[in-house]
C-alpha positions in Angstrom: 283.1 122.9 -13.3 285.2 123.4 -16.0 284.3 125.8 -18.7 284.4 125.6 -22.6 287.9 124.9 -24.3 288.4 128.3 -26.1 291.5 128.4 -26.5 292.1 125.6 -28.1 294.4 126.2 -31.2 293.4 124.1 -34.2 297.4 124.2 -35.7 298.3 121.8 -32.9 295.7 119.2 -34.5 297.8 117.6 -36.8 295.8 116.7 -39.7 294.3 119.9 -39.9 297.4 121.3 -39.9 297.9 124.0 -42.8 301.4 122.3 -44.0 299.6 118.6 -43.5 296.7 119.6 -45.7 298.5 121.0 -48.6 301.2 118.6 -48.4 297.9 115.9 -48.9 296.1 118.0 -51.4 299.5 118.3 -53.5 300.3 114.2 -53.1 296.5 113.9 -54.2 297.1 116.6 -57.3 300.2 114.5 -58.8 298.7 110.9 -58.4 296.3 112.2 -60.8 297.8 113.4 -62.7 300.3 110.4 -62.8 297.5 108.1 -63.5 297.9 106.4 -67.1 294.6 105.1 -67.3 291.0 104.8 -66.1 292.2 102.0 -63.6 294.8 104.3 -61.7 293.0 107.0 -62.1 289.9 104.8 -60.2 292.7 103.6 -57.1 294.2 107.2 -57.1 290.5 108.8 -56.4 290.3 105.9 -53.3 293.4 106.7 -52.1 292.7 110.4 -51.8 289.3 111.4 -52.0 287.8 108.3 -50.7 286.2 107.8 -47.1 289.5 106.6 -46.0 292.1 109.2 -47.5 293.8 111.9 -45.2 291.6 114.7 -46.2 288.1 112.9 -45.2 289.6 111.9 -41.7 291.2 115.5 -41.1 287.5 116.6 -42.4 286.4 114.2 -39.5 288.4 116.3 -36.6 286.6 119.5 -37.1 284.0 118.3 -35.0 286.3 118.3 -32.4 287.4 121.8 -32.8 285.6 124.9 -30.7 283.1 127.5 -32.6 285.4 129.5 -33.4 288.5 127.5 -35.3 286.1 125.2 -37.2 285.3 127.5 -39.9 289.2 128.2 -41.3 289.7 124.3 -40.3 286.7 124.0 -42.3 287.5 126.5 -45.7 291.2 124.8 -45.3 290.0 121.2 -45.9 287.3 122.3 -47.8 289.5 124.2 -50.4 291.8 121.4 -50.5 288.9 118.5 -52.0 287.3 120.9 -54.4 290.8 121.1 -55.7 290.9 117.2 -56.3 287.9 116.9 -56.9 287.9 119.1 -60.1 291.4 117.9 -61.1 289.6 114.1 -60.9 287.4 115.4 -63.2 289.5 116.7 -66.0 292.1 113.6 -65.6 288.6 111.4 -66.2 287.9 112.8 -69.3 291.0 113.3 -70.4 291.5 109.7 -70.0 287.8 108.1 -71.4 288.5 110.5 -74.6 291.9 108.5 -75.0 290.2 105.9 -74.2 287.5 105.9 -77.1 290.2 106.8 -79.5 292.4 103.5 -78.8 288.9 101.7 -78.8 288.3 103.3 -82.7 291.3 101.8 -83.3 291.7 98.6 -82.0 288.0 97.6 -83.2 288.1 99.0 -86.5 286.5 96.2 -89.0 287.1 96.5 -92.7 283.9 95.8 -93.9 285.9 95.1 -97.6 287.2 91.9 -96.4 285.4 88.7 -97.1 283.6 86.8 -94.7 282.5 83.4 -94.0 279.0 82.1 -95.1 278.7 79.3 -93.0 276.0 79.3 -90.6 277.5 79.1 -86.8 273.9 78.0 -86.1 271.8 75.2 -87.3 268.0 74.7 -87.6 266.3 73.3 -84.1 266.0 69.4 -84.4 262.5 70.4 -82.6 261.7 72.3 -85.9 263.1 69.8 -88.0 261.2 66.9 -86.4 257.6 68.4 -86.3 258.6 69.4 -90.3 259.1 65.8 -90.6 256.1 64.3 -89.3 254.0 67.2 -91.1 255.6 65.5 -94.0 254.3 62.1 -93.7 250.7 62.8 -93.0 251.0 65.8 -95.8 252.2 62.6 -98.4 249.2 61.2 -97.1 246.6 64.0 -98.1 246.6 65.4 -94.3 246.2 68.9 -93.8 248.7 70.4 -90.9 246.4 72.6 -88.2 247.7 75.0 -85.7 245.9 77.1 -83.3 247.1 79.2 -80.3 248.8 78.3 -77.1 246.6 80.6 -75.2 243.3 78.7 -75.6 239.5 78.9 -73.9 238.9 76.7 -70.8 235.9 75.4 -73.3 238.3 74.2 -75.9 240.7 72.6 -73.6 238.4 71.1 -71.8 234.9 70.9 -72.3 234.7 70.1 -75.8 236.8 67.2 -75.0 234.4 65.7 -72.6 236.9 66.2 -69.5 234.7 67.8 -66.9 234.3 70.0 -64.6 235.7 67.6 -62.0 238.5 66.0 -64.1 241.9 66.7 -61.8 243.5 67.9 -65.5 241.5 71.2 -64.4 243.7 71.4 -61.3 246.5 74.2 -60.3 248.5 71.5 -60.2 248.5 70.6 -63.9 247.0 73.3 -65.5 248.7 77.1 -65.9 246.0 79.4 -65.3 245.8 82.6 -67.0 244.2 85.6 -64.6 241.9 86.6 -63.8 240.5 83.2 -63.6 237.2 84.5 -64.1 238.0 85.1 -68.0 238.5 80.7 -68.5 241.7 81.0 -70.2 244.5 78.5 -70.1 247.9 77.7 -71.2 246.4 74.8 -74.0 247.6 71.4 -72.0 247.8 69.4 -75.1 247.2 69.9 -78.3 243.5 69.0 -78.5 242.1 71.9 -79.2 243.3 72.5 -82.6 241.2 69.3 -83.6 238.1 70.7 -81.5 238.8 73.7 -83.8 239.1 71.8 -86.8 235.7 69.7 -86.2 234.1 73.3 -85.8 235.6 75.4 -89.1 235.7 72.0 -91.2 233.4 70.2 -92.7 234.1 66.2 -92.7 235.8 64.3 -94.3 238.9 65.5 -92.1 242.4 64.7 -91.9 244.1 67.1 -89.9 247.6 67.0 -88.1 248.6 69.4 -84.8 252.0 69.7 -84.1 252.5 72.2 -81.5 254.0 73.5 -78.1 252.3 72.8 -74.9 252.5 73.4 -71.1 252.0 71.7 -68.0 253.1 72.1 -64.4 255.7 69.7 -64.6 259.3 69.6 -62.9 261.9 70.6 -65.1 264.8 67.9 -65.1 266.0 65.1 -67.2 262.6 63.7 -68.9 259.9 66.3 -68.0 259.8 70.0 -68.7 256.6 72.8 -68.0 257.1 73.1 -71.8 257.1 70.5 -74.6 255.4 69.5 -78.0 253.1 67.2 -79.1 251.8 65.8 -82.6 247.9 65.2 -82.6 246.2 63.4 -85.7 242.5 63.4 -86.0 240.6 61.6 -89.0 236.9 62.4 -89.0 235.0 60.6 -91.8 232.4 57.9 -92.9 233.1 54.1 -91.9 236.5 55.3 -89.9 237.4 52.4 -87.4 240.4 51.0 -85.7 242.0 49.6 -88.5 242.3 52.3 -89.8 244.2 54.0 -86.7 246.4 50.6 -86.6 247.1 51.4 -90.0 248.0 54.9 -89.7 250.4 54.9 -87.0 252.1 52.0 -88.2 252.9 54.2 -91.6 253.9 56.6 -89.2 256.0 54.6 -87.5 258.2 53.2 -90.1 258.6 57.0 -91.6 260.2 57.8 -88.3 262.2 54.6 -87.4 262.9 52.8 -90.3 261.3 49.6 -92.0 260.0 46.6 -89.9 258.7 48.7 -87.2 255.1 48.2 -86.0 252.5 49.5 -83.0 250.7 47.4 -81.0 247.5 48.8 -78.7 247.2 48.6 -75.3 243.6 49.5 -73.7 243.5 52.1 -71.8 241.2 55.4 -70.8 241.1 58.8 -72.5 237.9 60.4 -72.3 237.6 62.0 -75.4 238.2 58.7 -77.2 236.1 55.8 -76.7 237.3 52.9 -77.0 241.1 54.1 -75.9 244.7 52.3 -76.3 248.0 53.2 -75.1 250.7 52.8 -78.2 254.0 51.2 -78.0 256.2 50.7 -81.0 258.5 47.8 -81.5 262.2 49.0 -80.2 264.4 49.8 -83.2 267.4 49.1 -81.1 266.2 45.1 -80.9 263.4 44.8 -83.1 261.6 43.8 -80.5 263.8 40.9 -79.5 264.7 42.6 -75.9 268.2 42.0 -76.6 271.2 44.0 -78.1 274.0 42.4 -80.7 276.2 41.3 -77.6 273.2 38.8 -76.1 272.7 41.6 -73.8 269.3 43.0 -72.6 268.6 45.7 -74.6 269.0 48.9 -73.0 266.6 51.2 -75.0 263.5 49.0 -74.2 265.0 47.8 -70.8 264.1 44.1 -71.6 260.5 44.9 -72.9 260.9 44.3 -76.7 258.3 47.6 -77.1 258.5 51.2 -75.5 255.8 53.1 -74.8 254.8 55.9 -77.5 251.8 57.8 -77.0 247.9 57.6 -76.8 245.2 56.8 -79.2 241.6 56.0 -79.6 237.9 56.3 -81.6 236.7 59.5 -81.0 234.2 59.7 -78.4 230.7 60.6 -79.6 230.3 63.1 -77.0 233.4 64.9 -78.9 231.6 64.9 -81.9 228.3 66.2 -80.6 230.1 69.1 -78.9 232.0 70.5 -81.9 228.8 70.0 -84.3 229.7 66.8 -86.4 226.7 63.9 -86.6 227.7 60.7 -84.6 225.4 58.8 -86.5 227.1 59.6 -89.8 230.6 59.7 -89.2 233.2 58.4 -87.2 237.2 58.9 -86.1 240.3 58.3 -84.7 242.8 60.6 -82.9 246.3 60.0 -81.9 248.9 61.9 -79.6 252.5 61.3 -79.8 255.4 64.1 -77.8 257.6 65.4 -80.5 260.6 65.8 -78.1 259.9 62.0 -76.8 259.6 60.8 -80.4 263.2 62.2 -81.3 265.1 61.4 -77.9 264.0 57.9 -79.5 265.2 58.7 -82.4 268.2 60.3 -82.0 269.4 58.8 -78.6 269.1 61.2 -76.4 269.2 60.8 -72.6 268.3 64.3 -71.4 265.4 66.6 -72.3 266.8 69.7 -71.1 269.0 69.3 -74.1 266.2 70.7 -76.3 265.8 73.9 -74.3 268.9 74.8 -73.6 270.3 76.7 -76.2 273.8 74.8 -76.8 275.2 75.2 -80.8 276.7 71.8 -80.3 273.2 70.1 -79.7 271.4 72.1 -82.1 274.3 71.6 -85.2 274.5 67.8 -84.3 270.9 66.9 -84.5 269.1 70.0 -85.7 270.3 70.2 -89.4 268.6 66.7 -90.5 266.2 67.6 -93.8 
């Protein structure tokens, strides 16, 4: 059996040679000190302080060495970092203090110079459009409502006779705040300001919501977990549907132009009783479902009228709920998407548009008074 290697001598390994490890430490000392900048000074500490440079894999050998030769190998290699190490860190800030002063320099602003006035930005057409319609109902005598986006699971809900079974309620329509236990939602629509108005006012009533809104929905082209609406609600003595008819065909032609109507289509909403689904007659055709060139009309598809929100009497359950006296007075409600209303408008193929943050959408439709 062979005994331990003794006399093994720790000059014959070259890397931890004496010569070899101050010939690396000097090469190490005058790249940085050659380095110009923070970028050579970076590849320099790679070179020769990184895992890779001569004195980490001669650091590696000691291992190999017996007891008693690793602790000169050791002070030898040792030595020879802590000297790079420390002339690393006066070439660093050496260099970032040069740095900072060429920085002072190059971004010095004179703050005596003029500057340009113009807005880069422009407002939101979203902001512009809800301002509009606001507009028309407040030329009317409306009053514009808002109420929070965090609303009670009563208010959404309840009050306007969707119950406890309606699938609205679902996870997978509804954003649920938590704990669930506390009945608090993300408001689905914008309902709930009119349940608030029936409860704070006293009728008459002319209110207008506009406001944001959420629902699970995929984000993509014509859908988005976040959008805004435009609610009316008209709560008064001898209200009927001729009077709703009336109303949105005013609104209507203040958003589209003269010559543009609303026609009903029955439907189901059950916080309005009876209920109609509003289309508007296409401003690209004027309802004649084709373009100037004999075409079919694109914007309608064919149709002559495209499809623009809901509508309805409101139900008397509604009115019960948020203290006003079916037998005195009745009312209409509408609901319209602001974003839906001004892709109409304005032409514009692709709700993510809206959300998206882009100058050049906001300055070409947002800055419309």
């Amino acid at each position: 059996m062979s005994g331990p290697n003794n006399e093994y001598d720790p000059v014959q390994v070259t890397p931890l040679n004496a010569e070899e490890v101050a010939a690396a430490r000097d090469a190490a000392l005058a790249a940085v000190e050659a380095a110009a900048d923070l970028e050579q000074l970076k590849q320099a500490r790679l070179d020769h302080a990184g895992d890779r440079s001569p004195l980490a894999l001669a650091n590696r050998e000691i291992g190999a060495l017996p007891p008693q030769a690793r602790k000169e190998a050791g002070q030898r290699v040792g030595q020879a970092r802590g000297a790079i190490n420390q002339a690393l860190k006066a070439r660093q800030e050496v260099l970032e203090a040069a740095h900072e002063e060429q920085m002072l320099v190059v971004e010095t602003v004179d703050v005596t110079l003029p500057v340009d006035r113009h807005p880069r930005g422009a407002r939101h057409p979203l902001t512009t459009g809800a301002e509009r319609i606001a507009d028309v109902f407040v030329a009317m005598g409306w009053e514009v409502a808002e109420g929070p986006v965090i609303e009670a699971e009563w208010l959404n809900f309840d009050a306007l006779n969707l119950g406890p079974d309606h699938p609205a309620r679902t996870m997978q329509d509804t954003f649920w705040t938590s704990p669930a236990e506390n009945h608090v939602v993300l408001r689905t629509h914008t309902s709930p300001v009119q349940a608030r108005s029936m409860l704070t006012r006293t009728p008459p009533i002319y209110v207008v919501c506009p406001g944001r809104v959420f629902r699970t929905d995929e984000y993509d082209a014509t859908h988005s977990p976040m959008f805004h609406q435009v609610e009316g609600l008209a709560i008064d003595e001898g209200i009927t549907m001729a009077h709703l008819k009336g109303t949105l065909d005013h609104f209507a032609t203040a958003m589209f132009g003269e010559g543009i109507t609303t026609r009903f289509r029955p439907s189901y909403f059950p916080f309005t009783e009876p209920s109609a689904e509003v289309d508007l007659v296409c401003f690209v055709c004027r309802g004649t479902a084709v373009n100037e060139d004999g075409d079919t009309c694109r914007t309608c598809r064919g149709e002559g009228w495209i499809e623009w929100g809901g509508c309805g009497v409101v139900n008397p359950r509604v009115l019960v709920a948020c203290g006003v006296d079916p037998e005195r007075y009745t009312g209409f409600a509408f609901g319209m998407g602001i974003d839906r209303t001004l892709m109409f408008r304005h032409g514009v193929e692709d709700l993510r548009g809206f959300f998206e943050g882009d100058v050049r959408f906001t300055t070409a439709f947002g800055t419309e008074i």
